[in-house]
C-alpha positions in Angstrom: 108.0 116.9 -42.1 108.3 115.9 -38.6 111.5 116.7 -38.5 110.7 120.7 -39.2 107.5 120.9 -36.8 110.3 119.8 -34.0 112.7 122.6 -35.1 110.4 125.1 -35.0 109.0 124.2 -31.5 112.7 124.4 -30.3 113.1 127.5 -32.0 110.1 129.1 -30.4 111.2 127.7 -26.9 114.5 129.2 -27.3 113.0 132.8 -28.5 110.5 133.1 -25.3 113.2 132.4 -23.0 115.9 135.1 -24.2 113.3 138.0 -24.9 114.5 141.0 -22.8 110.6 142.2 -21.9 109.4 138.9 -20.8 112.5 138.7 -18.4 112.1 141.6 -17.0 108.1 141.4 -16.3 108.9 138.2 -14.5 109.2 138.1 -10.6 110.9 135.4 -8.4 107.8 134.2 -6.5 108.6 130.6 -5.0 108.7 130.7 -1.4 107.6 134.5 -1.0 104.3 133.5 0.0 102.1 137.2 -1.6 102.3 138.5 -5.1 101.0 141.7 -5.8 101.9 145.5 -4.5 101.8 145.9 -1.1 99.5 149.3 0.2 100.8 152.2 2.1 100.2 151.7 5.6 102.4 155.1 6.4 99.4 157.4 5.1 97.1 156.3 7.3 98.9 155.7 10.5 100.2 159.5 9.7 96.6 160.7 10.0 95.5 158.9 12.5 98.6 160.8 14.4 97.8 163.9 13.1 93.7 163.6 14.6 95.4 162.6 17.8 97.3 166.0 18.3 94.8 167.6 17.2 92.3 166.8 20.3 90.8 169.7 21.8 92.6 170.4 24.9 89.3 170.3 26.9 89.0 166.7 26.7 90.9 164.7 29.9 90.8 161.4 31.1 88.3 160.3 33.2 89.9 160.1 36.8 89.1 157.4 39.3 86.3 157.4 42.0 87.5 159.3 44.9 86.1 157.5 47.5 87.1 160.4 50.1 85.6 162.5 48.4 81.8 163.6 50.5 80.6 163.3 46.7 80.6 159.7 46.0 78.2 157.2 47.5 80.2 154.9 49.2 78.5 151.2 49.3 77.3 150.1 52.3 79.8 148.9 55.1 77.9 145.2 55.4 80.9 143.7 56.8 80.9 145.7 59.6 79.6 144.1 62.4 78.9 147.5 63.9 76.8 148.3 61.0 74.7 145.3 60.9 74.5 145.3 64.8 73.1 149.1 65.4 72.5 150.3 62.1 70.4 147.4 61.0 69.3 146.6 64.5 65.4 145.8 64.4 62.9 146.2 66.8 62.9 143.3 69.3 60.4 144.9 71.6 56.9 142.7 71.8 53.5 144.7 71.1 52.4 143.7 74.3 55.6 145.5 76.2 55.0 149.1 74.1 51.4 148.5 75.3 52.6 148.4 79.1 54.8 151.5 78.7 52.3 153.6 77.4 50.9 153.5 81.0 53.9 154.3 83.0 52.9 158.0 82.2 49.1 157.8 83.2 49.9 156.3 86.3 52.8 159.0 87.1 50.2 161.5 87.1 47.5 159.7 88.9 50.2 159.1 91.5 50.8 163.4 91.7 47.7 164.2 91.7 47.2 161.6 95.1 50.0 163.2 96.4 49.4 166.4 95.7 45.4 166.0 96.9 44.7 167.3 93.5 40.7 168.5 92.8 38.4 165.0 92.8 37.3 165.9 89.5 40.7 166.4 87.7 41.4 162.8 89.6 38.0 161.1 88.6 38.7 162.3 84.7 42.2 161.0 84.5 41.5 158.2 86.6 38.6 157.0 84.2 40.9 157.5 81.0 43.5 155.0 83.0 40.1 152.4 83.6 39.1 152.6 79.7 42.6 151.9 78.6 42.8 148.6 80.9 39.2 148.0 79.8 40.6 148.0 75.9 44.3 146.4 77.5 42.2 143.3 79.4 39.8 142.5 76.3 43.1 142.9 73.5 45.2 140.2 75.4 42.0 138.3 77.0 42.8 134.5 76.8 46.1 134.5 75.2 49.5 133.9 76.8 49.8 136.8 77.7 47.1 136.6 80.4 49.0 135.1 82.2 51.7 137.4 83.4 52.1 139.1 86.5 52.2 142.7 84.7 48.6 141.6 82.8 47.1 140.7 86.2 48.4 143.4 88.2 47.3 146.2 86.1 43.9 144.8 86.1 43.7 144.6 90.6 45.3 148.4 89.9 42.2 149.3 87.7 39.6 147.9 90.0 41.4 149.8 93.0 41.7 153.1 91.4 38.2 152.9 90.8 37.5 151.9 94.1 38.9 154.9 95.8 37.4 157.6 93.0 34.0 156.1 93.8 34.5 157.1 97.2 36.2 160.6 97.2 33.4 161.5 94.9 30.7 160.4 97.7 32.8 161.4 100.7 32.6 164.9 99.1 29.0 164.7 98.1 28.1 163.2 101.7 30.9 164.2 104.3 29.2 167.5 104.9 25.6 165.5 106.0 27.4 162.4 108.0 28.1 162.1 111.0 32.1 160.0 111.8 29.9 157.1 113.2 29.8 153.6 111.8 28.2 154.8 108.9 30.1 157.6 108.2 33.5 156.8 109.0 34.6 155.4 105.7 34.1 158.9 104.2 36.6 160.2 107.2 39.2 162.7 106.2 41.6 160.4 107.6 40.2 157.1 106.2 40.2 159.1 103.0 44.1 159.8 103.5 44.6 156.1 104.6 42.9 154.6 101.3 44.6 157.1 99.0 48.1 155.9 100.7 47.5 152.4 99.9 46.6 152.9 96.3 49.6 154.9 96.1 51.8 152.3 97.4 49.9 149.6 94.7 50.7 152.4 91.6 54.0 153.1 92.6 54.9 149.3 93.2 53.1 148.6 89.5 54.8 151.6 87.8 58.3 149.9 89.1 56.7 146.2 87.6 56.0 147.3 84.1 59.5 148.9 84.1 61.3 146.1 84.7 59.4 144.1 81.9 61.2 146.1 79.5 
């Protein structure tokens, strides 16, 4: 009995291996790593071809930034030393020396209008605008450093002096014509006039030249 059940396991064996369809169904696959059917990779890469050529022709590349061109913001030259030095530059002039310029003018015309022998009451008018700006000038910088400076303390003698002499061309033309040139009188002399009106000029002219130089 055993002896048959080993002949026909042989016999089987033997048939498997010698049937024509099951050799032919089997494939060599040690060492090959894939088994199976590969896709076709040509049909795509074909139409991928095909939608490039078929592109509109209006489409370009993008070119680079022409940095000549007037077009393009170019960045800002922060390297450049004349850039930072004059471009950049900020304002190193103090308040108090923009407050000292704006008096150069005021005095230039008080200083015509003396040499010129303008009309008292044009003088008296712009000669009281120049004694309110002080006024406002003396109580913005009272007791603070710069109080101390030669162009703080000049313009305030300049203010009292200006005053000084419009006080007294507006008497010596409201008295003159009632006084005699004695002791009394002589201070509103045409040529005492003259004389106190040159020395105020020389005192806004020498101030004008001050405030100047302080900037």
């Amino acid at each position: 009995m055993r002896k048959c059940v080993l002949f026909l396991i042989i016999l089987s064996l033997v048939l498997i291996q010698g049937s024509p369809a099951i050799c032919k169904n089997k494939l060599p696959v040690e060492g090959k790593g894939y088994v199976g059917t590969l896709p076709v990779l040509t049909r795509n890469y074909a139409s991928n071809e095909e939608a490039i050529d078929n592109t509109p022709a209006s489409v370009s590349p993008i070119p680079s930034k022409d940095f000549n061109s007037e077009r393009e913001i170019k960045p800002a030259p922060i390297e450049d030393p004349s850039f930072v030095n004059i471009i950049l530059k900020t304002d190193k002039t103090s308040k108090y020396t923009n407050d000292l310029m704006e008096f150069i003018p005021i005095l230039e015309e008080i200083y015509d209008m003396l040499d010129e022998n303008k009309n008292v009451q044009i003088f008296n008018a712009k000669v009281y605008y120049f004694n309110k700006s002080v006024d406002y000038f003396r109580d913005k910088y009272a007791g603070k450093p710069e109080s101390q400076f030669i162009s703080y303390k000049r313009l305030l003698e300049l203010n009292t002096h200006s005053r000084s002499i419009s006080l007294l061309r507006t008497e010596a033309e409201k008295y003159n014509p009632y006084l005699s040139y004695g002791s009394e009188g002589y201070i509103y002399n045409p040529n005492n006039l003259r004389e106190q009106m040159g020395y105020l000029k020389n005192e806004i002219r020498q101030t004008i030249l001050l405030l100047r130089e302080s900037n």
